[in-house]
C-alpha positions as CSV (number, residue, x, y, z in Angstrom):
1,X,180.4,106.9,76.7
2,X,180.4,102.9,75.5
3,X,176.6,102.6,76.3
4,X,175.5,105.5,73.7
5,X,176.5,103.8,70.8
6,X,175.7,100.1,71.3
7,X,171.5,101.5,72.4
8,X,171.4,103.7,69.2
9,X,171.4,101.0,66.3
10,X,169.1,99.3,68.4
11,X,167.0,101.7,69.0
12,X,167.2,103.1,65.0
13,X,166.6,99.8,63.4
14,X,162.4,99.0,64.8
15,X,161.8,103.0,63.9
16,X,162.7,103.1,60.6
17,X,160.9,99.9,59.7
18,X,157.7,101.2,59.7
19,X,158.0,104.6,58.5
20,X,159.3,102.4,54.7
21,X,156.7,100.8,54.9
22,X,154.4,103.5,55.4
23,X,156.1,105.6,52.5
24,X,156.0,102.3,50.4
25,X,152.0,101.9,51.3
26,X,151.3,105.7,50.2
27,X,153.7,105.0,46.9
28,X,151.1,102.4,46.2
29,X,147.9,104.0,47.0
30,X,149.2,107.2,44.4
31,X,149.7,104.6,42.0
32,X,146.7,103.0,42.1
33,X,144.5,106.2,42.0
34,X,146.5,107.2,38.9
35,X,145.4,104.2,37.2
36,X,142.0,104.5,38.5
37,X,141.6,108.3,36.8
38,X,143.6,106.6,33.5
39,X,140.5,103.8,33.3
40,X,138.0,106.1,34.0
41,X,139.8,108.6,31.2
42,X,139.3,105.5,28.7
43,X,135.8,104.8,29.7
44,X,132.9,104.7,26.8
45,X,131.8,107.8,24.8
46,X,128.5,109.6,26.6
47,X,126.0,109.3,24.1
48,X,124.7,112.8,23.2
49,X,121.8,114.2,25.2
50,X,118.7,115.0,23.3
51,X,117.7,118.7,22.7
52,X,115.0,120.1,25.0
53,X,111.2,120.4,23.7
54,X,111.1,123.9,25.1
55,X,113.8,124.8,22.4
56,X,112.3,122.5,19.8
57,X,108.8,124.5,20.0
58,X,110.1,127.7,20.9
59,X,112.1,127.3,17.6
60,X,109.1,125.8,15.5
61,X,106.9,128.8,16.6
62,X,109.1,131.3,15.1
63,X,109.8,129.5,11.7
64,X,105.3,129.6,12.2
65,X,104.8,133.0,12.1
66,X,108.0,133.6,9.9
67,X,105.8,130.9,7.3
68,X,102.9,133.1,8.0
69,X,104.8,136.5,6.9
70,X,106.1,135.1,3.7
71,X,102.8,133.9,2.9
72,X,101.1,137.1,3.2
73,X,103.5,138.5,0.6
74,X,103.6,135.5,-1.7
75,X,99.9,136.2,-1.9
76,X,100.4,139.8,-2.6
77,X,103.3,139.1,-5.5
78,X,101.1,135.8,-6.6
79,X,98.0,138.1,-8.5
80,X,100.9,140.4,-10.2
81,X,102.6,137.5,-11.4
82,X,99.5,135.7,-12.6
83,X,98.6,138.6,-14.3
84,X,102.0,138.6,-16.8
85,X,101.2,135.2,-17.2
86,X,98.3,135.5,-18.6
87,X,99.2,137.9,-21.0
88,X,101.9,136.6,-22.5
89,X,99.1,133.6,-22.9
90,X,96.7,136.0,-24.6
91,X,99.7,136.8,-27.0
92,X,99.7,133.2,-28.3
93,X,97.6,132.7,-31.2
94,X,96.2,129.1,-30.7
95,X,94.8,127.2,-27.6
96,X,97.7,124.6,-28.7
97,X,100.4,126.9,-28.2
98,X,99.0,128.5,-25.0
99,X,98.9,124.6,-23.4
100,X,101.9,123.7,-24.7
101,X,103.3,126.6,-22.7
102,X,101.9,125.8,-19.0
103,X,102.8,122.5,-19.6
104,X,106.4,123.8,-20.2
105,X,106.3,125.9,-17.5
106,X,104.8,123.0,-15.2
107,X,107.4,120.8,-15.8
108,X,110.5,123.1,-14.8
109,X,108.4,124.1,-11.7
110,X,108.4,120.1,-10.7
111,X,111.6,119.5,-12.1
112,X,112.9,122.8,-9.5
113,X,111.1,121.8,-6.8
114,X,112.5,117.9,-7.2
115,X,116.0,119.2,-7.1
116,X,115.3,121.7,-4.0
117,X,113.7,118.6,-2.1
118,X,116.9,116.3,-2.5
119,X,119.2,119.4,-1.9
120,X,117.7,120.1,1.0
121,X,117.5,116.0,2.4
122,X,121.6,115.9,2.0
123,X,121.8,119.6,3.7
124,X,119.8,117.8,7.0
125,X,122.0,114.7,6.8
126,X,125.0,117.0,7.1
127,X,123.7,119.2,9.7
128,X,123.0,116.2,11.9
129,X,126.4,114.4,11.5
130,X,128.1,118.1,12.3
131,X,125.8,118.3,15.5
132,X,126.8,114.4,16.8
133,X,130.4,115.0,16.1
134,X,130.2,118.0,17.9
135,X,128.3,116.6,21.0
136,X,131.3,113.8,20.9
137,X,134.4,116.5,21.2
138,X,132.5,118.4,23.4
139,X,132.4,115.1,25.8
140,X,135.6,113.9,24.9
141,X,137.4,117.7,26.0
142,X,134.9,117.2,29.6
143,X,136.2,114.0,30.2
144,X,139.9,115.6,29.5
145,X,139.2,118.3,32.2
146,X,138.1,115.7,34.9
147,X,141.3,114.2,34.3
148,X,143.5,116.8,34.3
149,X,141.8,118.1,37.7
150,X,142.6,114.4,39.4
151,X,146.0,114.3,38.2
152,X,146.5,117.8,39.8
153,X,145.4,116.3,43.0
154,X,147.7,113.2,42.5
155,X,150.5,115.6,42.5
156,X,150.0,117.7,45.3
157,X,150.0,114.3,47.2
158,X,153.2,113.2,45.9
159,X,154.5,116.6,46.7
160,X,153.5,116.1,50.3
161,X,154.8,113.0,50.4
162,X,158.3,114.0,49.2
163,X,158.5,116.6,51.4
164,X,158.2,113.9,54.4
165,X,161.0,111.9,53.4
166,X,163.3,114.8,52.7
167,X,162.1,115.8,56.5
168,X,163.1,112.4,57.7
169,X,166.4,112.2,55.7
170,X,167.4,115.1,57.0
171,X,166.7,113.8,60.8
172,X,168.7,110.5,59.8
173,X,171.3,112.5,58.6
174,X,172.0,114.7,61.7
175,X,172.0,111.8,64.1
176,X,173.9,109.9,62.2
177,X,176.3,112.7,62.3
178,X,176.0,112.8,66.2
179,X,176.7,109.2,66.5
180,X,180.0,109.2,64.5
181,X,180.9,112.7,66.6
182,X,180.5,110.1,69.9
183,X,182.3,107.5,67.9
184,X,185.6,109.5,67.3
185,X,185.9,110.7,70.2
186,X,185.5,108.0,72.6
187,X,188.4,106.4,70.2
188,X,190.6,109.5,71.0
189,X,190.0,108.8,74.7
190,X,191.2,105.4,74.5
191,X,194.4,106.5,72.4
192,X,195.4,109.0,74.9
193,X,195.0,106.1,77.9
194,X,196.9,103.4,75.6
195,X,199.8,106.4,75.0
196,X,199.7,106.9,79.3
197,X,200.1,103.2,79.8
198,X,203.2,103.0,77.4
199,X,205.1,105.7,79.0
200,X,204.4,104.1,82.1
201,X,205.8,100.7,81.5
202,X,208.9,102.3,80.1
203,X,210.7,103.3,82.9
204,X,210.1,99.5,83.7
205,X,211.8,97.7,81.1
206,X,213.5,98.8,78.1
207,X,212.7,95.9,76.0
208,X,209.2,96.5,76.1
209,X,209.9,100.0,75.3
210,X,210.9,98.8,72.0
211,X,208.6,96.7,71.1
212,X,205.8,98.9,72.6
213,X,207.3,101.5,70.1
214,X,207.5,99.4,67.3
215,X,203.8,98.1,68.4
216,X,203.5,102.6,68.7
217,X,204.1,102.9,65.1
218,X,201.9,100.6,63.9
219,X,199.1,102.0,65.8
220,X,200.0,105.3,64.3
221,X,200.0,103.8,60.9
222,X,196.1,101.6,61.3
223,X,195.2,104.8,63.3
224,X,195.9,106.8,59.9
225,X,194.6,103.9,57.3
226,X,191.5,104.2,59.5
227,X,191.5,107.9,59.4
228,X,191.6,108.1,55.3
229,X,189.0,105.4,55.7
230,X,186.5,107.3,57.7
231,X,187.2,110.4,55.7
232,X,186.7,108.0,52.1
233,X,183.1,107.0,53.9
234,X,182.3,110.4,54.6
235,X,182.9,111.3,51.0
236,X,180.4,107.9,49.7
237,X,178.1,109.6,52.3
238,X,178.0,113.4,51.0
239,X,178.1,111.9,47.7
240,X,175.2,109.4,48.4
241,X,173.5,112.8,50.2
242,X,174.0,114.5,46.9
243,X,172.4,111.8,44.7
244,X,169.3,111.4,46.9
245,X,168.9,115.2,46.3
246,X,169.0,115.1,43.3
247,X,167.0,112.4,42.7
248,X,164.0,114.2,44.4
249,X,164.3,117.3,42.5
250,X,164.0,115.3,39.1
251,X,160.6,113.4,40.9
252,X,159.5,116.6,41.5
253,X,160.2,117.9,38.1
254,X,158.3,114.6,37.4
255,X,155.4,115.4,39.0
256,X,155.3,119.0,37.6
257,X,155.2,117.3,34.0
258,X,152.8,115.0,35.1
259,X,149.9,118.0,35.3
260,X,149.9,118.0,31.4
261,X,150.2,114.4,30.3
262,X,147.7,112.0,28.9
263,X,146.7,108.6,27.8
264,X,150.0,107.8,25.9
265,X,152.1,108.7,29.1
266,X,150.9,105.4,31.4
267,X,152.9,102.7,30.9
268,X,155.9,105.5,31.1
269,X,154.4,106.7,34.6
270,X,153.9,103.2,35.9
271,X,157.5,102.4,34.8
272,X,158.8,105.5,36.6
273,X,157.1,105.0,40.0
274,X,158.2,101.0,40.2
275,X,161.9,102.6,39.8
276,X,161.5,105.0,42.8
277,X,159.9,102.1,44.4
278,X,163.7,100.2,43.3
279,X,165.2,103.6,44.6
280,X,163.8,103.7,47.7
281,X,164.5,100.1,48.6
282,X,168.1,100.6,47.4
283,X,168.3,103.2,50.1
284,X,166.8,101.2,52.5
285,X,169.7,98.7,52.1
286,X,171.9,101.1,51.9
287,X,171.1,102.3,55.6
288,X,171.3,99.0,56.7
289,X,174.5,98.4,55.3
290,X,175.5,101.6,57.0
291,X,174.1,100.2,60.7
292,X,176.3,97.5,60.1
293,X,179.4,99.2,59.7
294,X,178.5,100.7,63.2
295,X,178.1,97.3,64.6
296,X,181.9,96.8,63.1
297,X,183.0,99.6,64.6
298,X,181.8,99.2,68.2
299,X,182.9,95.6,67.6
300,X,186.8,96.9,66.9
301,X,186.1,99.3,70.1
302,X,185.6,96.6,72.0
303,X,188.7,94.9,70.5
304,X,191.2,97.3,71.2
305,X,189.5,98.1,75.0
306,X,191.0,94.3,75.1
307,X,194.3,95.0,73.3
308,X,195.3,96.9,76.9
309,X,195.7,93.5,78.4
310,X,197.0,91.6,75.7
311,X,200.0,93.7,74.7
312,X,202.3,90.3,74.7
313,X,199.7,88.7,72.2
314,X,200.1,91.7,69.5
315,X,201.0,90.0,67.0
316,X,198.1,87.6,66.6
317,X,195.6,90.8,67.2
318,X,197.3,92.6,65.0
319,X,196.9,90.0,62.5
320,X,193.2,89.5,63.7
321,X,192.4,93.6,62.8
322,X,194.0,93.2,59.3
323,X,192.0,90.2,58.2
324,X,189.1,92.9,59.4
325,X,190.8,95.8,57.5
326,X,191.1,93.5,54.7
327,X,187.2,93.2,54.5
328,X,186.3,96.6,55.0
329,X,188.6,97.4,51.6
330,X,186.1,94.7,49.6
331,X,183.4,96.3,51.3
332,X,184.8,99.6,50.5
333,X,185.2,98.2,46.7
334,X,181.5,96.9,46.6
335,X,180.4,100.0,47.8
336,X,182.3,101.8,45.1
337,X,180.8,99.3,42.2
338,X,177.4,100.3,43.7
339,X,177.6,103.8,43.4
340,X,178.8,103.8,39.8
341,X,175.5,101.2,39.3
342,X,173.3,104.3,40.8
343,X,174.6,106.8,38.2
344,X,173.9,104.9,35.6
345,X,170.8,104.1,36.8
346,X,170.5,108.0,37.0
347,X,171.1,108.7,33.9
348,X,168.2,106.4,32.3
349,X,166.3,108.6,34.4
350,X,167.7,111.8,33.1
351,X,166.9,110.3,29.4
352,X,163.1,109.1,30.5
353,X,162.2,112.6,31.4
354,X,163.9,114.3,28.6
355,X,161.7,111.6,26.6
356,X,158.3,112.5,28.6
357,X,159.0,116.3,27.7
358,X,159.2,115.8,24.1
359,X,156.3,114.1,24.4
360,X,154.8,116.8,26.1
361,X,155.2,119.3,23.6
362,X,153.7,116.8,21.2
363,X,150.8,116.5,22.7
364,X,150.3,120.2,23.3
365,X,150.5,120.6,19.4
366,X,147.6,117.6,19.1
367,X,145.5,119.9,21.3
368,X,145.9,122.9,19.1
369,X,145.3,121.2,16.2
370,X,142.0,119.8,18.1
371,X,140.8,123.4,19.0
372,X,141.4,124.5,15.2
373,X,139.0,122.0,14.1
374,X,136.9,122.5,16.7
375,X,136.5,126.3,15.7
376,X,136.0,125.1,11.9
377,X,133.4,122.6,12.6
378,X,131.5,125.5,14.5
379,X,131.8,127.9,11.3
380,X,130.6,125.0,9.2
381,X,127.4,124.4,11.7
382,X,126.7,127.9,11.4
383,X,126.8,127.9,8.0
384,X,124.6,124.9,7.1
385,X,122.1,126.3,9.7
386,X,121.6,129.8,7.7
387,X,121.6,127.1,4.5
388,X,119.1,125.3,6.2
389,X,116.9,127.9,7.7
390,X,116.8,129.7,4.0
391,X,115.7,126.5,2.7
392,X,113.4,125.7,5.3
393,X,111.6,129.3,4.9
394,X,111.6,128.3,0.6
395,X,109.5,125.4,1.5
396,X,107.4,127.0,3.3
397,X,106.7,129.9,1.8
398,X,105.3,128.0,-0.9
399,X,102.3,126.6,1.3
400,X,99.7,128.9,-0.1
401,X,98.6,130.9,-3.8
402,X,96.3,134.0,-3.8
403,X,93.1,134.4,-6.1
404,X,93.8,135.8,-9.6
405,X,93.0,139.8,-9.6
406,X,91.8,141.0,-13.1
407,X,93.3,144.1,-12.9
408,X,96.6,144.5,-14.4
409,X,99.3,146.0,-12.6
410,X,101.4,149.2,-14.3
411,X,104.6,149.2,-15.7
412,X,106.2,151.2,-12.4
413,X,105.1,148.5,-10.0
414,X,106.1,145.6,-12.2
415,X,109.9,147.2,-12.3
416,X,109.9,147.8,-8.5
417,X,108.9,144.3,-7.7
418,X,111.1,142.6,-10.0
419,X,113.7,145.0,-8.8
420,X,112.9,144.2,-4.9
421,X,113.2,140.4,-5.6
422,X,116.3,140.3,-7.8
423,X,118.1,139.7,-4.3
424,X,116.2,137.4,-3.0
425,X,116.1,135.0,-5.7
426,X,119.9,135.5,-5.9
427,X,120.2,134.6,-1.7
428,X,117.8,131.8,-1.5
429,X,118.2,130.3,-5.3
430,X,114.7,130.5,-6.0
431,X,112.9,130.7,-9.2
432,X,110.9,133.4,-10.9
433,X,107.4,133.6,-9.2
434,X,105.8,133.2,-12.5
435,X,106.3,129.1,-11.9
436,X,104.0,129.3,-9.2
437,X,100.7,129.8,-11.6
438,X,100.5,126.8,-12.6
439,X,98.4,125.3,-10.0
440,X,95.9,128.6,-10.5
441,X,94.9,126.9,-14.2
442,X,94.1,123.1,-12.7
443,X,91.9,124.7,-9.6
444,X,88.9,126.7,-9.5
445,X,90.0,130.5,-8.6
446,X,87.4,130.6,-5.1
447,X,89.9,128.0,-3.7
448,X,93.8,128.7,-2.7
449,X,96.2,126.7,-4.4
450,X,98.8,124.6,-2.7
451,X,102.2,123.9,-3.4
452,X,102.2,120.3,-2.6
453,X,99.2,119.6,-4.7
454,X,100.9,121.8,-7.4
């Protein structure tokens, strides 16, 4: 029965070593891959990738043959138009008055086409800041994915890990358990042979019946002070049992919360892991005190297996084991200060995490907002390319000019194509096709005119 207790601290004190340090090494590691997704996180923008020259001629041969169509019908309109143009010519009088026309009419086509060309410079410039912002959110949201998929494994870690030590704590706890079973009960056996020995010597002498009564009683009374002392350190123990609980439920919460944070939440994470780092160390001392205490116990074993033959020295034993209860009540009181330091150490905690959820939902809201631009940036792109591709198909559509045809077209046809093209003018914000004539006067009428040279 003596030799259990004296091997066990020994035995307990090499083994636990190395499993903190082990769990201190892996608290380490998780931190450093945290910052190492964090840096990468913060790394320079990817410059957008250039489009594809498949797409780029795919696209240029359908705006071709799209160029080609509108050609063939601005040929077809181009003799009609011509036509009315010369006629209200041939109602003007003078050659004067009939120049003086074209050269009206000449001036509002350049002064049209001016305006188009600028309109339609600003409308690229846009387009092509829309497209690069675009390209930058659409890297920025990547990068935010690869991030968020790290950190999910960083948890799952630290979920494994706190699972081991909860496994391990509860292992400690049960043979520490065992150990105080063995404890109590070997001091039992050595009251009930103490209580033998007295009744023995009684029938002896009467004096020492007395005073081995008297010497009785204060047993009984240390016996009971020790009593509400082991039951006060059972209490510190569920209650330190209780904190440690708790405290890993909250990391866990912790490392639930940690799936969804970003950027801002670093220095806050580093902050929490160097106080679980505190924590764990805390505990670590704490189990150390507790081995000690054991040692003082088997030590005051030992003491009263020695009080047997020292019953005429009581008095200086006695005074000997209060000295030692004396210190055990300061170490009792320390212990005491301790635990109110680790409650208020767990509330800062309590109010860290409240502070990370907060800004949480923050953060969530800044990602909405994000996703709303995002959508409205699209719209706008989509926009500015039907702008542009209207534009693009004006422009071209003015590549070419048909011969004049002398015959006049009838009243019918003139109302259905001025009819047909009231839309289109309205859609693309063209002009009447009577300003494209011009160039049909300053070239000879075997040739096609062009609009550039126009």
């Amino acid at each position: 029965m003596e030799a259990c207790p004296e091997s066990s601290p020994a035995t307990a004190g090499p083994e636990a070593s190395p499993a903190q340090g082990q769990h201190i090494d892996l608290t380490e590691d998780l931190a450093q891959q945290l910052e190492d997704i964090i840096s990468t996180y913060q790394a320079a923008e990817i410059p957008a990738e250039p489009e594809d020259t498949e797409e780029v001629t795919a696209i240029k041969e359908s705006d071709s043959r799209k160029d080609q169509k509108l050609e063939k019908k601005m040929l077809k309109n181009l003799g009609k138009e011509a036509m009315l143009l010369m006629q209200s010519l041939n109602k003007l009088g003078s050659p004067d008055k009939k120049l003086e026309a074209i050269i009206k009419k000449h001036a509002e086509l350049l002064e049209e086409h001016r305006s188009d060309q600028k309109q339609l410079k600003l409308l690229q410039k846009k387009l092509l800041q829309v497209l690069k912002e675009k390209d930058q959110l659409q890297s920025e949201h990547s990068r935010a994915v690869l991030a968020r998929s790290k950190l999910e494994g960083l948890c799952r870690e630290l979920q494994r890990h706190n699972k081991t030590l909860k496994e391990e704590t509860l292992q400690r706890c049960r043979e520490d358990d065992l150990k105080r079973k063995e404890i109590t009960t070997h001091f039992q056996g050595t009251l009930s042979d103490i209580q033998a020995q007295i009744e023995e010597h009684s029938t002896r002498n009467t004096k020492l019946c007395q005073e081995n009564s008297g010497l009785a009683e204060k047993l009984k009374g240390l016996i009971s002070q020790y009593d509400q002392r082991e039951a006060n350190l059972e209490k510190v123990f569920k209650h330190r049992d209780l904190k440690e609980k708790l405290l890993d439920t909250k990391l866990a919460q912790a490392n639930m919360i940690l799936k969804e944070t970003e950027e801002k939440h670093k220095l806050e994470k580093e902050l929490l892991l160097k106080k679980a780092a505190e924590f764990k160390l805390q505990v670590k001392v704490m189990k150390e005190q507790e081995i000690d205490m054991k040692t003082q116990l088997e030590m005051y074993s030992q003491k009263f297996d020695e009080f047997q033959g020292t019953v005429s020295k009581s008095n200086s034993v006695y005074s000997g084991f209060k000295q030692d209860m004396d210190k055990m009540a300061k170490k009792m009181k320390k212990l005491e200060k301790e635990c109110q330091s680790w409650k208020t150490r767990f509330d800062g905690c309590n109010k860290s995490l409240v502070d990370m959820v907060t800004d949480r939902t923050i953060k969530e809201k800044e990602f909405e907002l994000i996703t709303v631009k995002n959508q409205k940036l699209e719209n706008l792109c989509r926009a500015l390319q039907e702008e542009r591709k209207g534009l693009y198909d004006k422009v071209q559509g003015a590549g070419s000019q048909p011969e004049v045809h002398t015959a006049a077209p009838t009243e019918e046809e003139e109302e259905e194509e001025w009819g047909g093209r009231g839309e289109g003018w309205g859609n693309n914000r063209r002009a009447p096709p009577t300003r494209r004539f011009l160039c049909i006067f300053e070239r000879p009428r075997s040739k096609v005119p062009h609009w550039a040279d126009c």
